[in-house]
N, CA, C and O atoms as a Tripos MOL2 file, in Angstrom:
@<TRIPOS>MOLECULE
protein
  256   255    64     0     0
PROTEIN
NO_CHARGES

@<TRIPOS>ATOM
      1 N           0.2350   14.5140   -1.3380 N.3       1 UNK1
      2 CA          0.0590   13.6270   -2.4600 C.3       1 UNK1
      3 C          -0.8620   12.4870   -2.0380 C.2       1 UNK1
      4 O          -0.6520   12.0100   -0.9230 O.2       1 UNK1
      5 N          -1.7210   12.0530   -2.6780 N.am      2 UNK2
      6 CA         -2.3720   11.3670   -2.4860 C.3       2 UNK2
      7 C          -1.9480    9.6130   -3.1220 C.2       2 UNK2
      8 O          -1.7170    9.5150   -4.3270 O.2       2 UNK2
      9 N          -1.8960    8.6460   -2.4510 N.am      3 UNK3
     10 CA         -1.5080    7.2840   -2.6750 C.3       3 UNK3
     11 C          -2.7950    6.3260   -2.7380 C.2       3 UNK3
     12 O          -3.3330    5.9880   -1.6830 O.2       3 UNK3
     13 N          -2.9970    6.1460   -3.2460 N.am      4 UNK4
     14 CA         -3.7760    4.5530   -3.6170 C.3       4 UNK4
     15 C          -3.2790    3.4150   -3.9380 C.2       4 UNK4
     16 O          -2.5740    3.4030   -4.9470 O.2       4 UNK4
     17 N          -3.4940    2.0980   -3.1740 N.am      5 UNK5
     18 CA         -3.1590    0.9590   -3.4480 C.3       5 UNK5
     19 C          -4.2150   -0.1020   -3.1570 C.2       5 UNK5
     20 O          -5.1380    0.2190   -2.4080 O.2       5 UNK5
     21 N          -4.1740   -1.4750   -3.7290 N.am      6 UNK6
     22 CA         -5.0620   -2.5230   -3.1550 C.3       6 UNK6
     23 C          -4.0760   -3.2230   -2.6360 C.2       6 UNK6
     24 O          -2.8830   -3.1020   -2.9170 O.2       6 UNK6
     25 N          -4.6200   -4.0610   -1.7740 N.am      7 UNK7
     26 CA         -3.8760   -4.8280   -0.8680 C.3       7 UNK7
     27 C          -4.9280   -5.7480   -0.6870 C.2       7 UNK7
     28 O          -5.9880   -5.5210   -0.1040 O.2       7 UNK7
     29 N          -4.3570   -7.4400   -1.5450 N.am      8 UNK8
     30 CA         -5.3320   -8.3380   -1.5940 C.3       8 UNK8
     31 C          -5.4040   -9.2010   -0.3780 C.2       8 UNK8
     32 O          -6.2410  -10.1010   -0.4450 O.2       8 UNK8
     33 N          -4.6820   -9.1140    0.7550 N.am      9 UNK9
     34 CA         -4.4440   -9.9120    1.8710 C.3       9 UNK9
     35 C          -4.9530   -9.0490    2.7580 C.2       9 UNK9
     36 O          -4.2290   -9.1990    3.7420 O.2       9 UNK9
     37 N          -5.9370   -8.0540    3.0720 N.am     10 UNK10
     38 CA         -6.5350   -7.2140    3.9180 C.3      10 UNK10
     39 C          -7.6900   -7.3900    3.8770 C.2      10 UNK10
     40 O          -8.6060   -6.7990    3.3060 O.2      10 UNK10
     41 N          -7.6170   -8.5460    4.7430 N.am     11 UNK11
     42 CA         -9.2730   -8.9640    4.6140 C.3      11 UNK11
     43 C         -10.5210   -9.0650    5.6240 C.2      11 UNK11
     44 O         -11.6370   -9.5760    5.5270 O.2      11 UNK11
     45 N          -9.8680   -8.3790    6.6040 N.am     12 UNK12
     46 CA        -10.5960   -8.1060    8.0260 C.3      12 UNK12
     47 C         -10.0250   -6.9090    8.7730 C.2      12 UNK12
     48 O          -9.0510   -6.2260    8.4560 O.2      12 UNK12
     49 N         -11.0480   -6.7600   10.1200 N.am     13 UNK13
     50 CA        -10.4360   -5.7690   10.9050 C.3      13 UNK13
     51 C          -8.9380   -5.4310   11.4350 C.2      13 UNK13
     52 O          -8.2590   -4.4080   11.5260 O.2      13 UNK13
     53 N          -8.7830   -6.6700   11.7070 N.am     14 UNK14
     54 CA         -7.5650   -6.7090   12.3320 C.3      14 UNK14
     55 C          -6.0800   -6.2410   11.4930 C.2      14 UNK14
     56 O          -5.0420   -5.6530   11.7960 O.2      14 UNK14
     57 N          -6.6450   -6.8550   10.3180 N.am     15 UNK15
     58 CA         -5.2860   -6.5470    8.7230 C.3      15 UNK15
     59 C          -5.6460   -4.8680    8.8070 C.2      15 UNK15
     60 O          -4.6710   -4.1230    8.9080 O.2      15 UNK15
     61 N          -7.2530   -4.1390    8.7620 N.am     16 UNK16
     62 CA         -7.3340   -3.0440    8.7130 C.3      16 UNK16
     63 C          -6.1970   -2.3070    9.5320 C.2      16 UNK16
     64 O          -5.4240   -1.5390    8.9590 O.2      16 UNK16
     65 N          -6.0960   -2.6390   11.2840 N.am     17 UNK17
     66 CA         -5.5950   -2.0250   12.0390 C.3      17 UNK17
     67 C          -4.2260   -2.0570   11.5940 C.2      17 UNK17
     68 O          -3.5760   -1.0230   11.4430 O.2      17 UNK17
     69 N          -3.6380   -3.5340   11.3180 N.am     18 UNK18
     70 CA         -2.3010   -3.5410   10.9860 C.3      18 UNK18
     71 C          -2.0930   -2.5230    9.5220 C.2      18 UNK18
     72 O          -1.2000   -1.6750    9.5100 O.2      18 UNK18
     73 N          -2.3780   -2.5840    9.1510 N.am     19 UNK19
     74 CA         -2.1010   -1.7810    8.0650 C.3      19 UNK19
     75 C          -2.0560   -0.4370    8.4960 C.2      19 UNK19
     76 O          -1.0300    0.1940    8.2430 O.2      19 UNK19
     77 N          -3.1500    0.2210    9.2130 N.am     20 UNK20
     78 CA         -3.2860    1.8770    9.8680 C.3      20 UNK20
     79 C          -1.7150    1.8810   10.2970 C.2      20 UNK20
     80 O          -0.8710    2.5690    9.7220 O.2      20 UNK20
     81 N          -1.4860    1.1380   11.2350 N.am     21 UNK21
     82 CA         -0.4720    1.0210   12.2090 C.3      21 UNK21
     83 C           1.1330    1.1540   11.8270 C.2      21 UNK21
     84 O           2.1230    1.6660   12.3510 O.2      21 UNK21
     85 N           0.8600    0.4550   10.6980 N.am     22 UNK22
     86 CA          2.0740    0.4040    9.4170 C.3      22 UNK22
     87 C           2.6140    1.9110    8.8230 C.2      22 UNK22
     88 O           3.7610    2.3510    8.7500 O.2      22 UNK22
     89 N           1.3830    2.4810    8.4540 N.am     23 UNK23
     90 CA          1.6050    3.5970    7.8460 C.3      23 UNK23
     91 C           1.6670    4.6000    8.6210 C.2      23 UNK23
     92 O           2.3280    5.6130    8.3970 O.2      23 UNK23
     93 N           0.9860    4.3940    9.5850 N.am     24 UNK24
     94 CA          1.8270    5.7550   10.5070 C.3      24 UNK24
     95 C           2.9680    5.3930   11.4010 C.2      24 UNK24
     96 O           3.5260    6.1710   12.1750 O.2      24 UNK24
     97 N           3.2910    3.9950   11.1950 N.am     25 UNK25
     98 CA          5.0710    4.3780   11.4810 C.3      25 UNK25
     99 C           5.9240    4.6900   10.7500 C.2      25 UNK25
    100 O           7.0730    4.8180   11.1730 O.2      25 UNK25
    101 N           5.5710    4.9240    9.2960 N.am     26 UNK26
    102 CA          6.3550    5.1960    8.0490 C.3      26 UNK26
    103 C           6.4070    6.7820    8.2380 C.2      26 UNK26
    104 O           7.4100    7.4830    8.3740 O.2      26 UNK26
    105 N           5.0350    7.1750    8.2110 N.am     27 UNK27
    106 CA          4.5300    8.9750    8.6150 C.3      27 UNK27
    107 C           3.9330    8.9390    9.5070 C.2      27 UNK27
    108 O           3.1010    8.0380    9.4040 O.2      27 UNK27
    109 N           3.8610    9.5370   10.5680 N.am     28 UNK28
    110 CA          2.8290    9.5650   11.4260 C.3      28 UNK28
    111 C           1.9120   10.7910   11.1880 C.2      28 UNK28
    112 O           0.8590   10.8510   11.8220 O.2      28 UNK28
    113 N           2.2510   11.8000   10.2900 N.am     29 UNK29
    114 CA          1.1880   12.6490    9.5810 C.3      29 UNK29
    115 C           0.6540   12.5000    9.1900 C.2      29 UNK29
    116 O          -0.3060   13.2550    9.3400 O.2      29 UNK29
    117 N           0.4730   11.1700    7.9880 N.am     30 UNK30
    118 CA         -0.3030   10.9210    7.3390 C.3      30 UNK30
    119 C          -1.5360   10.5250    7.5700 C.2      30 UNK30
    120 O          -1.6730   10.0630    8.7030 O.2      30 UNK30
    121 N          -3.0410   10.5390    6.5400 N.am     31 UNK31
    122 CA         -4.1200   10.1370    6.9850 C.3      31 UNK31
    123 C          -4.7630    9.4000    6.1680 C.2      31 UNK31
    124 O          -5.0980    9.9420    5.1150 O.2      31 UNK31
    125 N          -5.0680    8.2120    6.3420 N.am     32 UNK32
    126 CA         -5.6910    7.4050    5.9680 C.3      32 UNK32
    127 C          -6.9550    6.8830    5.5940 C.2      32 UNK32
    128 O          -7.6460    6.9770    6.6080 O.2      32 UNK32
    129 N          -7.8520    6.2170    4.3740 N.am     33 UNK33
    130 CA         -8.8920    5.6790    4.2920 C.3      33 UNK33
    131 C          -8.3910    4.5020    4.2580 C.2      33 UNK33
    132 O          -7.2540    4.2670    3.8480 O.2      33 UNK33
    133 N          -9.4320    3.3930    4.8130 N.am     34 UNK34
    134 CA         -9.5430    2.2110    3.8390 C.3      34 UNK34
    135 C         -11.0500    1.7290    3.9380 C.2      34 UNK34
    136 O         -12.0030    2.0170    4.6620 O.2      34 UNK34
    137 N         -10.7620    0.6080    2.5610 N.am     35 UNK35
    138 CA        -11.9940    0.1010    2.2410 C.3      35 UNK35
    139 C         -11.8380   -1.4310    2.0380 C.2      35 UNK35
    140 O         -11.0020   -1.9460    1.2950 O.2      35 UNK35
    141 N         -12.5600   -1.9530    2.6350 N.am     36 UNK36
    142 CA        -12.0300   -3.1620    3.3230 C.3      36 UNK36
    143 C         -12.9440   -4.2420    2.1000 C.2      36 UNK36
    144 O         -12.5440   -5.3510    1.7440 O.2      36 UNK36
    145 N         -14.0240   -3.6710    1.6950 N.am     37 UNK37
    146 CA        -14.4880   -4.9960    0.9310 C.3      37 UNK37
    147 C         -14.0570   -4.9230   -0.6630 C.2      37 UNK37
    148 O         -14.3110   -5.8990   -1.3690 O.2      37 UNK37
    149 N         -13.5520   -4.0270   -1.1010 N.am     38 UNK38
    150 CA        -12.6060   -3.7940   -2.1670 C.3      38 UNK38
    151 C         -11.2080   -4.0580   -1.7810 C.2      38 UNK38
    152 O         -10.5070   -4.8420   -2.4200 O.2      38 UNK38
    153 N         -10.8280   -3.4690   -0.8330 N.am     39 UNK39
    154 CA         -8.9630   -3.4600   -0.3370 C.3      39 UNK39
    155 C          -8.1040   -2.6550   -0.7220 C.2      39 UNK39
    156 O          -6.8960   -2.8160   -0.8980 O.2      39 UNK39
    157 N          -8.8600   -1.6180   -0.8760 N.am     40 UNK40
    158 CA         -8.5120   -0.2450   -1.1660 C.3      40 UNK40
    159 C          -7.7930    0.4880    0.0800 C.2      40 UNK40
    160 O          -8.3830    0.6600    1.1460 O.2      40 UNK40
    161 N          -6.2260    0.9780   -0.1930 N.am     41 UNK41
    162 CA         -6.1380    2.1830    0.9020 C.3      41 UNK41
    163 C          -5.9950    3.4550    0.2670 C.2      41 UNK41
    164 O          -5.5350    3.5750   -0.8680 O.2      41 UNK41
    165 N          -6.3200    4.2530    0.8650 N.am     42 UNK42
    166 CA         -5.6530    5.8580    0.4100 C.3      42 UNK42
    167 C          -5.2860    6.5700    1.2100 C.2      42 UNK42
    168 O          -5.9700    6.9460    2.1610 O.2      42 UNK42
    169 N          -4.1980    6.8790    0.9970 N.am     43 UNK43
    170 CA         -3.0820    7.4480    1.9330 C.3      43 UNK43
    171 C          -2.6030    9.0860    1.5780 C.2      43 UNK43
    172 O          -1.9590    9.1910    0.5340 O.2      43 UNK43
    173 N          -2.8100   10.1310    2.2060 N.am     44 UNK44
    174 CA         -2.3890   11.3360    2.1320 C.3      44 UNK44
    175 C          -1.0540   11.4690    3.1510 C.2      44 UNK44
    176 O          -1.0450   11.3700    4.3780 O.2      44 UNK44
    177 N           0.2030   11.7560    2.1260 N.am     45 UNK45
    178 CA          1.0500   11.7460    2.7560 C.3      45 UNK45
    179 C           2.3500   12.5760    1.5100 C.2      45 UNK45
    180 O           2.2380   12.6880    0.2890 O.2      45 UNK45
    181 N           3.4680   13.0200    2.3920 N.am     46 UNK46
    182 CA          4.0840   13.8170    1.3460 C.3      46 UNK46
    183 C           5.2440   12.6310    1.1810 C.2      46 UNK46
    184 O           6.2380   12.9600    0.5340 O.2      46 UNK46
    185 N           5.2100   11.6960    1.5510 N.am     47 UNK47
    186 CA          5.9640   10.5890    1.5000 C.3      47 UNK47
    187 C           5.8420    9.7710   -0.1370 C.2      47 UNK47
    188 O           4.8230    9.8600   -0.8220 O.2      47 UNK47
    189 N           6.8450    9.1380   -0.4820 N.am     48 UNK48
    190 CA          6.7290    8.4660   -1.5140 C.3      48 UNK48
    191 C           6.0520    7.2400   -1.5780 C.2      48 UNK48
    192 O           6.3520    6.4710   -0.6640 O.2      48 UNK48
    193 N           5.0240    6.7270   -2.5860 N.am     49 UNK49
    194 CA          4.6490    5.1490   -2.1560 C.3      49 UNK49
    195 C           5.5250    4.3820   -2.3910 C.2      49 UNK49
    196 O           5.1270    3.2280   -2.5460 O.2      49 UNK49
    197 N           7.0780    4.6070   -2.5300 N.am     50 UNK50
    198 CA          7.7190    3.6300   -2.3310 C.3      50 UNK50
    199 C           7.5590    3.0920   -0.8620 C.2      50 UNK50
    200 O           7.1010    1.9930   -0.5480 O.2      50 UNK50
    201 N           8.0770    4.1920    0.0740 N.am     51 UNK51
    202 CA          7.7930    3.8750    1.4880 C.3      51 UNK51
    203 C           7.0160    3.1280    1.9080 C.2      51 UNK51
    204 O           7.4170    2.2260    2.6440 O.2      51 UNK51
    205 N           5.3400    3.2700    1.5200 N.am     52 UNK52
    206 CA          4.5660    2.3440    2.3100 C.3      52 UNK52
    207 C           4.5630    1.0340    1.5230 C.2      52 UNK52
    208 O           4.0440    0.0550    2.0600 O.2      52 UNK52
    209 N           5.0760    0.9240    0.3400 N.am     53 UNK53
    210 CA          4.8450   -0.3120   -0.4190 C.3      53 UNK53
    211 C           5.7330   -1.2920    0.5800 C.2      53 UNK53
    212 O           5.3150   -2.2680    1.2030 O.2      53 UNK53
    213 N           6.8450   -0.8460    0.5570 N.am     54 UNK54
    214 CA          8.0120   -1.2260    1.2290 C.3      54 UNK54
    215 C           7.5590   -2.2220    2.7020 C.2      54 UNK54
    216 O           7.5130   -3.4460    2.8210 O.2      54 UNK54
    217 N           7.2740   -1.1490    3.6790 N.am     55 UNK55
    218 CA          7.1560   -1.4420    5.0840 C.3      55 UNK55
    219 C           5.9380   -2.4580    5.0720 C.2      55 UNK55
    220 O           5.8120   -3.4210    5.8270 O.2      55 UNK55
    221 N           4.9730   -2.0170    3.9620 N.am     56 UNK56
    222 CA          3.1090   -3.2360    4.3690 C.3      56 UNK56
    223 C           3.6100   -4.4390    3.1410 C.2      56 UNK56
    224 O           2.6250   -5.0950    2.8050 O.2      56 UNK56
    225 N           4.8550   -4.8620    2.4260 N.am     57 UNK57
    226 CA          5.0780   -5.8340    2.0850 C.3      57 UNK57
    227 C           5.8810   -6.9450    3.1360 C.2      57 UNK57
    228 O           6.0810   -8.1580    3.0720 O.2      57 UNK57
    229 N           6.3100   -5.6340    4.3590 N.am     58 UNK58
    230 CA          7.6080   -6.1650    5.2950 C.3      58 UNK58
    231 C           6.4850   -7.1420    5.9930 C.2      58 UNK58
    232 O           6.7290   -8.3230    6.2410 O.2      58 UNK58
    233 N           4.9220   -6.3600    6.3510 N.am     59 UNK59
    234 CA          4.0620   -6.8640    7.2780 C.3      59 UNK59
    235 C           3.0140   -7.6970    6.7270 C.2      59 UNK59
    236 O           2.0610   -8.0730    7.4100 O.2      59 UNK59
    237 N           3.2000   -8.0510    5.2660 N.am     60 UNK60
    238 CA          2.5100   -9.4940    4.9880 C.3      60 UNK60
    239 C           1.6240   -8.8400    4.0240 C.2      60 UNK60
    240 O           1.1570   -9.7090    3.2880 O.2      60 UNK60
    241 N           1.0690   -7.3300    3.6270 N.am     61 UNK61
    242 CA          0.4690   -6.5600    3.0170 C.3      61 UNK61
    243 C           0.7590   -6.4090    1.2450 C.2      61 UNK61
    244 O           0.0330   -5.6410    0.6130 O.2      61 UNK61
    245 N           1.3900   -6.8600    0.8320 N.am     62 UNK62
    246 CA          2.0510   -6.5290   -0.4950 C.3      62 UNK62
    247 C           0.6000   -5.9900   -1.4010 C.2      62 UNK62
    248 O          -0.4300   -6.5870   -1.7140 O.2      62 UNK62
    249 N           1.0400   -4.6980   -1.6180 N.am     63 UNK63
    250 CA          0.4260   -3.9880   -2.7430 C.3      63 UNK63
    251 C           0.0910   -4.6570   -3.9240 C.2      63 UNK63
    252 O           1.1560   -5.0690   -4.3850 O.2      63 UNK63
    253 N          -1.0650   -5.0620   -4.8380 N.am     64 UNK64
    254 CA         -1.1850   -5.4150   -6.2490 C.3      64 UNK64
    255 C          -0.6110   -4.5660   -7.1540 C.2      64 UNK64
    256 O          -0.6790   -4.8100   -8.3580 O.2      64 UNK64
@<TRIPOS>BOND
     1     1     2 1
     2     2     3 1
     3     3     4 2
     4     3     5 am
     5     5     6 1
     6     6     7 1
     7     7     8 2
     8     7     9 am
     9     9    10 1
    10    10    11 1
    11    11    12 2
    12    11    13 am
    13    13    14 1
    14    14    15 1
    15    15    16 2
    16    15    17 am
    17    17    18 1
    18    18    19 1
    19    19    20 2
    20    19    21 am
    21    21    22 1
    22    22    23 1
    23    23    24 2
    24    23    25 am
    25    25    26 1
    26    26    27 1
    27    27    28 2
    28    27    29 am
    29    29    30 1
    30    30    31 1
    31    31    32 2
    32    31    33 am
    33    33    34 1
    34    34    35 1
    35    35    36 2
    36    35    37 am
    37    37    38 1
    38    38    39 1
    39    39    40 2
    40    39    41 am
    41    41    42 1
    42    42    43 1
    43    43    44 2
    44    43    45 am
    45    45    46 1
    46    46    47 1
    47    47    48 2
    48    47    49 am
    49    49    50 1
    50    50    51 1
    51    51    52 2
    52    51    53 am
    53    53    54 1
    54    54    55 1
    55    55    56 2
    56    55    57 am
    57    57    58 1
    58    58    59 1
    59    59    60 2
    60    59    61 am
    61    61    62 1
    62    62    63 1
    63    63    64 2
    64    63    65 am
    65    65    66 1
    66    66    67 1
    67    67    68 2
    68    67    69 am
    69    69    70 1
    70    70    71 1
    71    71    72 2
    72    71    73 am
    73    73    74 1
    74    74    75 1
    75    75    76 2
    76    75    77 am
    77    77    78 1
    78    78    79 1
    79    79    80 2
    80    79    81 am
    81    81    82 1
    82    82    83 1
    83    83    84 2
    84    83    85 am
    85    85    86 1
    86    86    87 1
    87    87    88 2
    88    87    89 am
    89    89    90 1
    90    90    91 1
    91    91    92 2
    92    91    93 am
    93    93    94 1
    94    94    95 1
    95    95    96 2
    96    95    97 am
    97    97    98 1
    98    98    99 1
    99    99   100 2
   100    99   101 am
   101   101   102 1
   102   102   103 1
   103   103   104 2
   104   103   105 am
   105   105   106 1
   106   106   107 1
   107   107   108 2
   108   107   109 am
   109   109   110 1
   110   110   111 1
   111   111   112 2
   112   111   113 am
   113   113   114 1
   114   114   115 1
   115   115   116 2
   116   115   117 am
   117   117   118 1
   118   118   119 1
   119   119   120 2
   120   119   121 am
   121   121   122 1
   122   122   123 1
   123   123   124 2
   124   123   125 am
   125   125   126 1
   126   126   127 1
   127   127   128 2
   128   127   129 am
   129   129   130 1
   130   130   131 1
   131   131   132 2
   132   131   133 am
   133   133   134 1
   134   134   135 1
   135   135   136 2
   136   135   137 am
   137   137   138 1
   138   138   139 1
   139   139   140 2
   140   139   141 am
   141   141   142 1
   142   142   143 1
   143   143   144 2
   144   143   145 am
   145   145   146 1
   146   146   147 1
   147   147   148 2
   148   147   149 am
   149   149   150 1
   150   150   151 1
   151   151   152 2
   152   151   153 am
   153   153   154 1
   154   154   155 1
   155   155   156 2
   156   155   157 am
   157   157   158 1
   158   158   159 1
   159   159   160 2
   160   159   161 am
   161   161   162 1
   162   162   163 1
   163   163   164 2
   164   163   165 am
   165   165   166 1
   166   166   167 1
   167   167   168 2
   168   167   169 am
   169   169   170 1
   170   170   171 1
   171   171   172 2
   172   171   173 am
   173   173   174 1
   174   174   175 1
   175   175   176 2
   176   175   177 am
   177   177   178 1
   178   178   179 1
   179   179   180 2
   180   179   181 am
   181   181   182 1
   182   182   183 1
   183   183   184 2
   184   183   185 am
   185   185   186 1
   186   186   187 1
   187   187   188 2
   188   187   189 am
   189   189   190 1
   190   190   191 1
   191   191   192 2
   192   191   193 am
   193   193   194 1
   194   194   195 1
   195   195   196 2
   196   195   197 am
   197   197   198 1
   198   198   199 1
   199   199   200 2
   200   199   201 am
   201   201   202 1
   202   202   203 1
   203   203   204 2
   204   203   205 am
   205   205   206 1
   206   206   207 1
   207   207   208 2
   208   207   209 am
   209   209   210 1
   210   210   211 1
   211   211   212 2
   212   211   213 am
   213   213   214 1
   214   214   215 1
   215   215   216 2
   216   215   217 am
   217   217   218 1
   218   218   219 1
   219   219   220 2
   220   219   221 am
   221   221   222 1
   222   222   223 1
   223   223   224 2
   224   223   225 am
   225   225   226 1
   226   226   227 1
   227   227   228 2
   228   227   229 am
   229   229   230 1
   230   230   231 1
   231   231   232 2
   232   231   233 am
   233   233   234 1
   234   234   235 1
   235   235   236 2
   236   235   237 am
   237   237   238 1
   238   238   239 1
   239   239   240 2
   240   239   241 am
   241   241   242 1
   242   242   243 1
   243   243   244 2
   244   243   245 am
   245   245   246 1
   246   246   247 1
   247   247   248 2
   248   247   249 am
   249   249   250 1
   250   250   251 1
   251   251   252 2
   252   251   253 am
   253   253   254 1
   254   254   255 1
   255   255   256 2
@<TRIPOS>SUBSTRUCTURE
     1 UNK1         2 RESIDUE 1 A UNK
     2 UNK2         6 RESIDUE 1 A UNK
     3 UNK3        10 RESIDUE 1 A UNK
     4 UNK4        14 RESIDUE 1 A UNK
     5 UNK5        18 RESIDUE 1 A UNK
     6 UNK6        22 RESIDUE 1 A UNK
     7 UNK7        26 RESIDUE 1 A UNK
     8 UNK8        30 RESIDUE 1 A UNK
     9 UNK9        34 RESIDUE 1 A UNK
    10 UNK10       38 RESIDUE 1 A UNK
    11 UNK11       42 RESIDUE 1 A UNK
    12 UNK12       46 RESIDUE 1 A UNK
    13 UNK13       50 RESIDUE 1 A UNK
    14 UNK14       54 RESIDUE 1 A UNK
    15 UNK15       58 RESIDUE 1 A UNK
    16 UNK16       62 RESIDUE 1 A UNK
    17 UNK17       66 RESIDUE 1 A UNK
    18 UNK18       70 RESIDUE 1 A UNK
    19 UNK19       74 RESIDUE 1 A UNK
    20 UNK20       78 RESIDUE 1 A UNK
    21 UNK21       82 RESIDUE 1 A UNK
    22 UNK22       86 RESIDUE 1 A UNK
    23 UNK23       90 RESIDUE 1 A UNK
    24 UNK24       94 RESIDUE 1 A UNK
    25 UNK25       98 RESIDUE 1 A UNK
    26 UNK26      102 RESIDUE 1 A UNK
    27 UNK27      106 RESIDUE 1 A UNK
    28 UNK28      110 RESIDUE 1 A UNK
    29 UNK29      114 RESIDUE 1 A UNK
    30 UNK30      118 RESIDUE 1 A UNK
    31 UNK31      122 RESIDUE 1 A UNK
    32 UNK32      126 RESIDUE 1 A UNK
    33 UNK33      130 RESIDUE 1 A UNK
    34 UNK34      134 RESIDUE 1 A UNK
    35 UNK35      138 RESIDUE 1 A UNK
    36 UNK36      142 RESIDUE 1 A UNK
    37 UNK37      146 RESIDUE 1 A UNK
    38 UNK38      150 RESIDUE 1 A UNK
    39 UNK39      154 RESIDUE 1 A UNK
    40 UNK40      158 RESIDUE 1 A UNK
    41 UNK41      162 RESIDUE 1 A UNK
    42 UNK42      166 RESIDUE 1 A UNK
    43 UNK43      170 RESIDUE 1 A UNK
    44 UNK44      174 RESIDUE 1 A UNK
    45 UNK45      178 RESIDUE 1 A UNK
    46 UNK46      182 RESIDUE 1 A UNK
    47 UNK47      186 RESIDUE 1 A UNK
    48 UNK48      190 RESIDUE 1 A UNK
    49 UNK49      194 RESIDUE 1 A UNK
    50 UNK50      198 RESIDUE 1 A UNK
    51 UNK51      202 RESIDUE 1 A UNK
    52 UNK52      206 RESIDUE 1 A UNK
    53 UNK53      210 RESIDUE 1 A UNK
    54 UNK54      214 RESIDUE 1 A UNK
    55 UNK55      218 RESIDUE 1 A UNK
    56 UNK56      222 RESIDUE 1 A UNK
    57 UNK57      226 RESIDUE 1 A UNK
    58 UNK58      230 RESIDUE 1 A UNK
    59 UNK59      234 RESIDUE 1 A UNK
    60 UNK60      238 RESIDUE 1 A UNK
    61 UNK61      242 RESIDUE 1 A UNK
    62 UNK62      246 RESIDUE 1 A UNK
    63 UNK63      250 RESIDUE 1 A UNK
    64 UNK64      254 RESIDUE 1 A UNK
């Protein structure tokens, strides 16, 4: 399933990494884009986006 979210507090490399980092401790199958000057992620994962909403709000990330 494919997940899309923006995430308006991802505003550099470093938020990039944290965020990667996030989601593959939720799945570690999963695979990831992001797009950093929009704040776009997309996430392929058979996981629910409850999950990652959850854990990248825990890490300062909260989904729009």
């Amino acid at each position: 399933m494919t997940i899309e979210m923006t995430l308006p507090d991802m505003t550099c490399g470093h938020c990039a990494k944290t965020v990667t980092a996030t989601v593959q401790q939720v799945d570690p199958a999963a695979r990831l884009t992001i797009d950093l000057p929009t704040h776009k992620v997309v996430i392929e994962s058979q996981l629910p986006q409850q999950a990652f909403s959850a854990a990248l709000t825990e890490e300062g990330y909260a989904p729009a």
